[in-house]
Every structure is written in structure tokens, then in C-alpha cells.
C-alpha positions as YAML, in Angstrom:
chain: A
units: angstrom
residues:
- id: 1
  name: UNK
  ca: [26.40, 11.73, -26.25]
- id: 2
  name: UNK
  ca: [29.35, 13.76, -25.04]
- id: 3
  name: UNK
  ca: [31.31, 15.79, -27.37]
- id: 4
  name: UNK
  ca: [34.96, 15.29, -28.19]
- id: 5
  name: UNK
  ca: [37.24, 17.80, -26.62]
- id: 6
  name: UNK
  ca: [40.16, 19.10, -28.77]
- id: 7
  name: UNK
  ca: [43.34, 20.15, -27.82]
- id: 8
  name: UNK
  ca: [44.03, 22.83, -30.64]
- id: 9
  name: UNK
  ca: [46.17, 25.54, -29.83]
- id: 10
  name: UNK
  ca: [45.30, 29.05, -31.20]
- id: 11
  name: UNK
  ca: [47.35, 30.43, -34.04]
- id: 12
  name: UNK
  ca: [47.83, 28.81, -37.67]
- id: 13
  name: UNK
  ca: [48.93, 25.69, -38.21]
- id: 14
  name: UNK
  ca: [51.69, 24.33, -41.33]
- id: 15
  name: UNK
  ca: [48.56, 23.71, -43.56]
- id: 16
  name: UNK
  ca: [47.43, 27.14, -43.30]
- id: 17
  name: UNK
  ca: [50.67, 28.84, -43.55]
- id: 18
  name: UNK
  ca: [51.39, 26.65, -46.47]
- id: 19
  name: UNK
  ca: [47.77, 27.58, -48.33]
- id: 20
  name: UNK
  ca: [48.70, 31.40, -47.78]
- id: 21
  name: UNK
  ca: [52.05, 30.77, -48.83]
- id: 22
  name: UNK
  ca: [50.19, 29.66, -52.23]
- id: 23
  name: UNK
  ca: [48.22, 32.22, -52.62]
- id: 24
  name: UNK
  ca: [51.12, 34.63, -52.50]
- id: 25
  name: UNK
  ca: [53.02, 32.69, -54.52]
- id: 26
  name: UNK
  ca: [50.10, 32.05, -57.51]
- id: 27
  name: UNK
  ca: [48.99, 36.32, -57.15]
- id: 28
  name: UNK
  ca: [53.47, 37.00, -57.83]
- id: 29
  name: UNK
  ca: [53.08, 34.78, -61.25]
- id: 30
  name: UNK
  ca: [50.14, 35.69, -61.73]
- id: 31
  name: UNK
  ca: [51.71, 39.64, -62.92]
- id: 32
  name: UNK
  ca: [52.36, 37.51, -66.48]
- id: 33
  name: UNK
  ca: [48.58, 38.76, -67.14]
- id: 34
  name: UNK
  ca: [49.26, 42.17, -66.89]
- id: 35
  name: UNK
  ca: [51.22, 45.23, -68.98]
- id: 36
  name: UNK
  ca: [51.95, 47.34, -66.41]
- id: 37
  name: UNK
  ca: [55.65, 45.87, -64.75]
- id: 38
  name: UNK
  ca: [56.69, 49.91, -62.87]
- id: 39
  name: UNK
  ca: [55.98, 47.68, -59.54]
- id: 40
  name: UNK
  ca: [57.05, 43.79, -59.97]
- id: 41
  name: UNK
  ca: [54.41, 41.75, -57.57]
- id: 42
  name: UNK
  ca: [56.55, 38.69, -58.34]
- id: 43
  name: UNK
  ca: [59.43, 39.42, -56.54]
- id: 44
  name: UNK
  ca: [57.53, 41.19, -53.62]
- id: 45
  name: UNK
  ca: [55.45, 37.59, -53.20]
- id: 46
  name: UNK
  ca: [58.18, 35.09, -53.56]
- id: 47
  name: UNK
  ca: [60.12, 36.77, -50.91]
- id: 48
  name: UNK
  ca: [57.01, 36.74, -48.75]
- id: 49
  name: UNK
  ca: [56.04, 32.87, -49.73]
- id: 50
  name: UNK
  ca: [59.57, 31.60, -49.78]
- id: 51
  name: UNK
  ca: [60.23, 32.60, -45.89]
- id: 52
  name: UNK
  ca: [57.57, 30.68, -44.97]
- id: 53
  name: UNK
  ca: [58.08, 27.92, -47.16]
- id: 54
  name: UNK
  ca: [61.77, 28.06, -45.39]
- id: 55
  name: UNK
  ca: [60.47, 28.25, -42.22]
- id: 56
  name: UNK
  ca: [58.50, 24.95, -42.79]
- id: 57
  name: UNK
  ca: [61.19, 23.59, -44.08]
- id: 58
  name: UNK
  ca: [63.33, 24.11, -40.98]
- id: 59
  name: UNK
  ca: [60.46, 22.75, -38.64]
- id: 60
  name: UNK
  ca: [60.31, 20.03, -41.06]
- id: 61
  name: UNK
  ca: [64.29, 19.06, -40.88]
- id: 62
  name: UNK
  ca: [63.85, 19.26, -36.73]
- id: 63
  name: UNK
  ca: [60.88, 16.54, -36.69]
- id: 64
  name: UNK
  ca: [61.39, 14.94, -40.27]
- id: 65
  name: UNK
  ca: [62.15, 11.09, -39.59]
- id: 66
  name: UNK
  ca: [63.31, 10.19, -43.06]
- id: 67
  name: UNK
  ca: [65.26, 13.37, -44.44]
- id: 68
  name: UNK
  ca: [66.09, 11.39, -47.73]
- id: 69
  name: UNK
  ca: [62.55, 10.89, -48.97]
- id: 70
  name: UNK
  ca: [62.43, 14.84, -48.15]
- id: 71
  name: UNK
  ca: [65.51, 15.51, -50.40]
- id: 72
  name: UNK
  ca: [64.03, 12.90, -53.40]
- id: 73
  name: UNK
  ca: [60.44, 15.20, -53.32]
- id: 74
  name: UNK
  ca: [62.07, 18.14, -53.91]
- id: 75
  name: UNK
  ca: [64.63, 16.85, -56.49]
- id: 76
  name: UNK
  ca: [61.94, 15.42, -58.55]
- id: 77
  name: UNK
  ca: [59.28, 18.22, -58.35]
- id: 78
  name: UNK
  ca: [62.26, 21.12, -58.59]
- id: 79
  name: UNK
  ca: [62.64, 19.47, -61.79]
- id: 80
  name: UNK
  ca: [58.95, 19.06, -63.35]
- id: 81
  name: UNK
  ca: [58.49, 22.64, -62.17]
- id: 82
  name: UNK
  ca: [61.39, 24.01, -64.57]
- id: 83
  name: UNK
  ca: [59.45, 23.13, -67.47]
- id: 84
  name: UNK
  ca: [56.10, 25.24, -67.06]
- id: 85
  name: UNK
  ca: [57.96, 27.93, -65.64]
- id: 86
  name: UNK
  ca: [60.30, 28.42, -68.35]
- id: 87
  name: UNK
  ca: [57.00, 28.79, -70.73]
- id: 88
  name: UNK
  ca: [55.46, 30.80, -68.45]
- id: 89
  name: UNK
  ca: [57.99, 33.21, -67.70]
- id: 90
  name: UNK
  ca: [60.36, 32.68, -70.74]
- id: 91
  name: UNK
  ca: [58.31, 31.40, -73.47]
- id: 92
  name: UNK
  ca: [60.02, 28.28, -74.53]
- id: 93
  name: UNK
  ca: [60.69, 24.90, -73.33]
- id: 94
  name: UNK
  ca: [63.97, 25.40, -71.95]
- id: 95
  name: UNK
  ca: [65.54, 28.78, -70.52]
- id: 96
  name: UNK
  ca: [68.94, 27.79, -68.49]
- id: 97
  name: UNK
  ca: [69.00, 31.97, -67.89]
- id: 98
  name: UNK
  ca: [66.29, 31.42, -65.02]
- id: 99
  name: UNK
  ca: [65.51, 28.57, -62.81]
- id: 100
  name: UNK
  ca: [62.89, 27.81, -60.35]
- id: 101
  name: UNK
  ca: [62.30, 28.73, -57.31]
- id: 102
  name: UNK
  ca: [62.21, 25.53, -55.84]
- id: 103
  name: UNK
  ca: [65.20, 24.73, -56.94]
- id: 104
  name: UNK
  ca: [66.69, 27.64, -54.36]
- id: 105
  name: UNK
  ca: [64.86, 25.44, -51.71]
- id: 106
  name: UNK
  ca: [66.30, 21.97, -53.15]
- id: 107
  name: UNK
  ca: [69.65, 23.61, -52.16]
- id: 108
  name: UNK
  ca: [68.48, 25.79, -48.93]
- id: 109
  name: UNK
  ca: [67.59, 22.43, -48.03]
- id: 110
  name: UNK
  ca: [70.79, 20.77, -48.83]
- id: 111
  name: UNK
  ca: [72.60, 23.32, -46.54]
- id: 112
  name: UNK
  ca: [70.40, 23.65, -43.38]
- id: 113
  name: UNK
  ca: [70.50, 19.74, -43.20]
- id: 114
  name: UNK
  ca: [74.70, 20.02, -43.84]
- id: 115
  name: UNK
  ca: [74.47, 22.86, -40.97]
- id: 116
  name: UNK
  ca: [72.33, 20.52, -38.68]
- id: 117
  name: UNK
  ca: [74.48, 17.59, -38.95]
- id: 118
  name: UNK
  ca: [76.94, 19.79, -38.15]
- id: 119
  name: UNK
  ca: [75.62, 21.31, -34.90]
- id: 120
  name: UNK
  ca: [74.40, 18.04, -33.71]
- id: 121
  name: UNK
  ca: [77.82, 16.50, -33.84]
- id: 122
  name: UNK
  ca: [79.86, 19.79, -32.86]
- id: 123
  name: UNK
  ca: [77.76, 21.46, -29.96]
- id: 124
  name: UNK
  ca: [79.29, 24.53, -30.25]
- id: 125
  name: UNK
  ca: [77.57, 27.20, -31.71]
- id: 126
  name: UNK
  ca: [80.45, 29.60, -32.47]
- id: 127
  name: UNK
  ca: [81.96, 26.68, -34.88]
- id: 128
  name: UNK
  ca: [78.03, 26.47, -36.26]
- id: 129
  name: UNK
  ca: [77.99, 30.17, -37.17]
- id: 130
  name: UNK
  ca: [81.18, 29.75, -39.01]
- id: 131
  name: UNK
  ca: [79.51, 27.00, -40.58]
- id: 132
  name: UNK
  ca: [76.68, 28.89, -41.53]
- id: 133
  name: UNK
  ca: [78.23, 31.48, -42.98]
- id: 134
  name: UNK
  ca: [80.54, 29.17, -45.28]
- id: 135
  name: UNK
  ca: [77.67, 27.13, -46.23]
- id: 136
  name: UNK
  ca: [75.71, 30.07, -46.70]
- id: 137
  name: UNK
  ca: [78.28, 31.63, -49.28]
- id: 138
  name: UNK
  ca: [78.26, 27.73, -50.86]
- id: 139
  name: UNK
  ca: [74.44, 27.71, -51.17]
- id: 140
  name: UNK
  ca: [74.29, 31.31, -52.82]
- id: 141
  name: UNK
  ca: [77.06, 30.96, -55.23]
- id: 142
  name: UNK
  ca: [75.35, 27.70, -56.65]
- id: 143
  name: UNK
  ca: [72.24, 29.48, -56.67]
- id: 144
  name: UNK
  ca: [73.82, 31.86, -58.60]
- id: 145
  name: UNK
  ca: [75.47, 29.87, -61.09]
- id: 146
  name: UNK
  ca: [71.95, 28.18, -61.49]
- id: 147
  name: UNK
  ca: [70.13, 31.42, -61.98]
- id: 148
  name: UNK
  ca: [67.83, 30.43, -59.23]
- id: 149
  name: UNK
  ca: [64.85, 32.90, -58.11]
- id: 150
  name: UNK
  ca: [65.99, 34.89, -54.97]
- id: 151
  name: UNK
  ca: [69.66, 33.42, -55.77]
- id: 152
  name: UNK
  ca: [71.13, 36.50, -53.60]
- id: 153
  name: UNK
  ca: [69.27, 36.19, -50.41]
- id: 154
  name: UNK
  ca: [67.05, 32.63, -50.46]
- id: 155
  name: UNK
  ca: [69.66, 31.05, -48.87]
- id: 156
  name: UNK
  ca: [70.85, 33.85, -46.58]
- id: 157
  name: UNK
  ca: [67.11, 33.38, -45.49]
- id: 158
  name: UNK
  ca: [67.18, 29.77, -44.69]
- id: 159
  name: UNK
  ca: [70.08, 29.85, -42.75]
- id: 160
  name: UNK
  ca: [68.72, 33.02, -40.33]
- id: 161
  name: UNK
  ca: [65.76, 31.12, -39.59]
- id: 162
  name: UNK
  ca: [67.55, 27.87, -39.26]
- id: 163
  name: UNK
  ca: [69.92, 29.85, -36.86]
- id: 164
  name: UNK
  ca: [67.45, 31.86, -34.98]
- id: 165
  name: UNK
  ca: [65.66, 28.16, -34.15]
- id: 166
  name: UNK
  ca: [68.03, 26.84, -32.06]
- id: 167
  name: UNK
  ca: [68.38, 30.02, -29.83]
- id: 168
  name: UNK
  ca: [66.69, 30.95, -27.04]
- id: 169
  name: UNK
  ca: [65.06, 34.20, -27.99]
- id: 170
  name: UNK
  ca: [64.33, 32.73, -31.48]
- id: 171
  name: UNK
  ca: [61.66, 35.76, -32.35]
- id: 172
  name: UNK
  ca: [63.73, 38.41, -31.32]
- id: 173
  name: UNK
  ca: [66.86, 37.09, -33.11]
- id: 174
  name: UNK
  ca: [64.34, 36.58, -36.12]
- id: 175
  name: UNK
  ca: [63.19, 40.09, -36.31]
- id: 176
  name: UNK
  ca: [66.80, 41.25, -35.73]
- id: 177
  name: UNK
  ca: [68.27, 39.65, -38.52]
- id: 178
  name: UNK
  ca: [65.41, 40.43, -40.78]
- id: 179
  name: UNK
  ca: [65.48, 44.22, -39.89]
- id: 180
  name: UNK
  ca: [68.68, 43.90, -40.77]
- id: 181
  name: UNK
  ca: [68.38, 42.95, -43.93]
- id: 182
  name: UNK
  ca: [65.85, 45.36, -45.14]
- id: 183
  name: UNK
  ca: [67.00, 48.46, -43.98]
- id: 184
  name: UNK
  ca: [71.22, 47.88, -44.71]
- id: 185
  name: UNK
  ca: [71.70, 45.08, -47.25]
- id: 186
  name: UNK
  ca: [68.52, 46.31, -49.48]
- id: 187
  name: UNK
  ca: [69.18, 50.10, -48.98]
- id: 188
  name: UNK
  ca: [69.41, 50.39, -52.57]
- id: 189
  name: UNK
  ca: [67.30, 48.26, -53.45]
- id: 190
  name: UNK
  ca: [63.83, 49.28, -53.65]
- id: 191
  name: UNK
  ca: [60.49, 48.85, -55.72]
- id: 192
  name: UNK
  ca: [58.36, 51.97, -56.45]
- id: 193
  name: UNK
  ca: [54.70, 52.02, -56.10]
- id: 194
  name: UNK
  ca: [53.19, 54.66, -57.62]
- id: 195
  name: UNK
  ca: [49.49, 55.60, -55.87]
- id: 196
  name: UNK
  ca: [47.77, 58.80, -57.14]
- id: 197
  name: UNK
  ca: [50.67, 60.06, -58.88]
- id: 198
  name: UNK
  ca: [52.94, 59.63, -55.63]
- id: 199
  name: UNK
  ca: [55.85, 57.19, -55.77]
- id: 200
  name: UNK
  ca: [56.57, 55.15, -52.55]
- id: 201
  name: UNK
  ca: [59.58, 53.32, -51.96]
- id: 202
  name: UNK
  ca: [59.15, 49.50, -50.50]
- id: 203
  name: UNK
  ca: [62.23, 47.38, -50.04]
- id: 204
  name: UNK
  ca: [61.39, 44.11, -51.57]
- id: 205
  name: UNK
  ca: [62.91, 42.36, -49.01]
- id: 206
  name: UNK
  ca: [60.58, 43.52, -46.75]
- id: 207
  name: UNK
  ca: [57.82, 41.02, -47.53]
- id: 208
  name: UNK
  ca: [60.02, 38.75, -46.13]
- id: 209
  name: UNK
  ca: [60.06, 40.54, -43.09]
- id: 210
  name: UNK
  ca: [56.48, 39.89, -43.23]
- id: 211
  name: UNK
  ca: [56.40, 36.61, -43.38]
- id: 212
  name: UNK
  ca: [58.36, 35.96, -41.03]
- id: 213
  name: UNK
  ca: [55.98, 37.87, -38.22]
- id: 214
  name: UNK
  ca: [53.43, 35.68, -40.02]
- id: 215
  name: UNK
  ca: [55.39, 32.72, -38.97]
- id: 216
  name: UNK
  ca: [55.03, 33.89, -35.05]
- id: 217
  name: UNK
  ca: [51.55, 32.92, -35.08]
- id: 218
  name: UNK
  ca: [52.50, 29.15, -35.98]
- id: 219
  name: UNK
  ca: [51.15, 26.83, -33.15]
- id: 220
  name: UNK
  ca: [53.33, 24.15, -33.47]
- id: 221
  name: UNK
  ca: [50.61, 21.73, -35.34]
- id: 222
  name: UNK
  ca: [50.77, 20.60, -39.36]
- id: 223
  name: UNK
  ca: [46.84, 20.25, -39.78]
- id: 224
  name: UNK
  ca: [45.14, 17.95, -42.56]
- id: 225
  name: UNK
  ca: [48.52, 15.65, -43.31]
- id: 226
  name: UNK
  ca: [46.91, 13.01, -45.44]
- id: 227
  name: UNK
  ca: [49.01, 11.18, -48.32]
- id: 228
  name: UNK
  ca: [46.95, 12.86, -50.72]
- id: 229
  name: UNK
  ca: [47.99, 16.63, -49.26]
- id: 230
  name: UNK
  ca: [51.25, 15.94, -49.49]
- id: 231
  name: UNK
  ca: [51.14, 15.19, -53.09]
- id: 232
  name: UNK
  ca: [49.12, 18.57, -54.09]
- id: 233
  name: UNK
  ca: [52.12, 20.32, -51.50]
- id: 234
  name: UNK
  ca: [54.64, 19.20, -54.51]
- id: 235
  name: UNK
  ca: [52.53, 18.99, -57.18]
- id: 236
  name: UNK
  ca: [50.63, 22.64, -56.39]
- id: 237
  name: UNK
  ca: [54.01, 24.73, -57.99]
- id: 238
  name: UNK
  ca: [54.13, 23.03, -61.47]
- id: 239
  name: UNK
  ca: [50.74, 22.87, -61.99]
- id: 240
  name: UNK
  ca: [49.66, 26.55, -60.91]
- id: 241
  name: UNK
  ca: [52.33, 27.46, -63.78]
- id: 242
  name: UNK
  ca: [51.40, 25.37, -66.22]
- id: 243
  name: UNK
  ca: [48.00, 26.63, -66.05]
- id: 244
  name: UNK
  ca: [48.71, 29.99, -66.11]
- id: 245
  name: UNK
  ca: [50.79, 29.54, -68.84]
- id: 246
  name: UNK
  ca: [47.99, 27.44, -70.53]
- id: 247
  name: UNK
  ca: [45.51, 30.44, -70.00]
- id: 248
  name: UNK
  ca: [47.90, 32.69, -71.28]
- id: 249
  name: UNK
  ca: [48.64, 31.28, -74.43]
- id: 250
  name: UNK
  ca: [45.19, 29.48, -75.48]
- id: 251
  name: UNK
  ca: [42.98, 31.68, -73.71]
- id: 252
  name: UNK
  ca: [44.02, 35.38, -73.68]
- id: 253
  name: UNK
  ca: [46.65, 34.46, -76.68]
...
């Protein structure tokens, strides 16, 4: 009996990026366990799991064939997450002084589909950029007046990657941007990480960076995309902080 021959490319595939992603994200909330805050993990690994959450999100808008069952997930589970992380991180039920992370994606979202429409009907990609940069200052000021994780730069980092897409040297425009950001916008901006008495300076942002290189290795495929996965995709979030906040309280409380 002949074996069957599989076309697989080499590199990772949207599963894979998506279960590192995780892991990031679960090790950054995971720094509610410990005393010591001089370096905060949380930031560095949203930044790093966001970008590729974003990037997935843009390959998702180019191949997505019903955008407003996309939009309805992330409405519904950017709202069950809001409750476990506001007693994880805050300690009460309801904290309207921080929100979610996934709510920065609900709007990242909202925007790179408003720039796409955009570009599709325009053609013109001076008239996108312009585009992009209103909707850009749009996205960030409601994540700001949400008090959304990453409110500053999640949506700065959406549109770049939606941008550098739909170019034709997408990896160099990437790393361009990117570099950009961590050396100029996050000059003074830095997280200290003190090893054997020695301090050394990292630019948060620069996780970010990292992920997006990460993203270069991305072979085009979405791996195991049963019903089932999906679900845990959207359901991972809440539940990851809810238990940690049950293990925090009831265990090591």
C-alpha cells in the first residue's frame, strides 16, 4: 500500500503561531504569581503575542469569507474575557481603569477591515495611507478612552502589518517600520533587567519586533481548523485568566 504524499510547505503554520502566541501570552499573566515587578514580563509578552495575533488577523481579513461572524467572535469573547481579567489583574469584578486586550483587537479589527474596504474600492495607495493614518489615530484614541492593553501602539501595529501586506517587499517594509518603532518612538521607553547586579535596557516594544520575524516563517497554511479549535482559539483568553486567578486566590491565597 502506497503512502500518501503531502504537500506541506516548511515553516509554521497559523495553528502553531497561534499556540506560541499562547504561551507568551499565559507566561506575561502569569507575573501575578510573583513579588518581584523591577522587569514587567506582561508587557514584554503581549507585545510579542499581540503582533502575531495581528498578523493572523490580517491574513484572516484577506481570505475570511464571512467577516461578520469574525466581528460577532470577538465582540462576544472581548467581553467574557473582561470579567476574569479584571479579578486577575484588579481584584474585583469590574475595573473600567483597564480593559482587555482583546478588546484592542475587537477595534484593530474594526479598522483594518474599514482600511480594506477602503483600498479595495479606492486603488490608490497614497489615499490608503492617509486612510491609515486617520483610522489609525481613530483606533488609538478609542483604545485609549477604553483603557485597552497596548492602547498606544496595538493599533499602530495592526495597521503596519496590514500596510506592509499589500506591498511588494512586505518583509522589508515590515522590519522597517518595526525598527522604527523601537529605536525612535520607544527611545524612552525602556524596561530594565537586572542580571548579576548589571542593569540592561530592553525596549518593550521590541518583542514585537520579534514577533514579527517570527511571522516570516509562516507558510501560508492554518493547520488543525476543526469547529472545535476554533472554539478553544476564543475561549483559550478567558479561561487561562480565570484560572490563574482561581489559583491565585484559592490556592496560593
Amino acid at each position: 500500500m502506497k503512502e500518501r504524499k503531502t504537500n506541506r510547505r516548511p515553516g509554521l503554520n497559523a495553528f502553531t503561531l497561534r499556540i506560541i502566541a499562547f504561551v507568551a501570552m499565559t507566561v506575561g499573566c502569569a507575573q501575578v504569581f510573583t513579588e518581584n515587578h523591577e522587569v514587567d514580563w506582561k508587557i514584554y509578552m503581549f507585545y510579542f503575542s499581540y503582533t502575531i495575533f495581528a498578523f493572523l488577523m490580517v491574513e484572516g481579513i484577506k481570505h475570511s469569507q464571512d467577516r461578520w461572524a469574525y466581528l460577532r467572535r470577538l465582540v462576544v469573547f472581548a467581553l467574557i474575557a473582561e470579567v476574569p481579567g479584571d479579578l486577575l489583574f484588579c481584584g474585583t469584578i469590574s475595573d473600567n481603569s483597564q480593559q482587555s486586550i482583546m478588546l484592542t483587537l475587537l477595534i484593530a479589527f474594526i479598522v483594518m477591515n474599514a482600511l480594506d474596504l477602503i483600498r479595495v474600492r479606492v486603488k490608490n495607495m497614497i489615499v490608503t495611507f492617509a486612510a491609515a493614518l486617520l483610522l489609525c489615530w481613530l483606533g488609538t484614541l478609542a483604545c485609549r478612552a477604553l483603557h485597552t492593553e497596548l492602547a498606544d501602539f496595538g493599533i499602530i501595529i495592526a495597521c503596519i502589518l496590514y500596510l506592509s501586506s499589500n506591498v511588494t517587499y512586505t518583509r522589508l517594509m515590515e522590519l522597517v517600520c518595526f525598527a522604527a518603532i523601537v529605536v525612535y518612538i520607544t527611545a524612552d521607553n525602556y524596561l530594565n533587567i537586572l542580571i548579576d547586579d548589571l542593569y540592561y535596557s530592553v525596549p518593550d516594544k521590541f518583542f514585537a519586533l520579534l514577533a514579527v520575524i517570527l511571522t516570516w516563517f509562516y507558510n501560508g497554511e492554518r493547520g488543525p481548523n476543526k469547529l472545535w479549535i476554533k472554539v478553544v482559539y476564543y475561549l483559550y483568553f478567558p479561561l487561562m485568566l480565570l484560572i490563574l486567578w482561581l489559583i491565585k486566590t484559592y490556592a496560593l491565597g
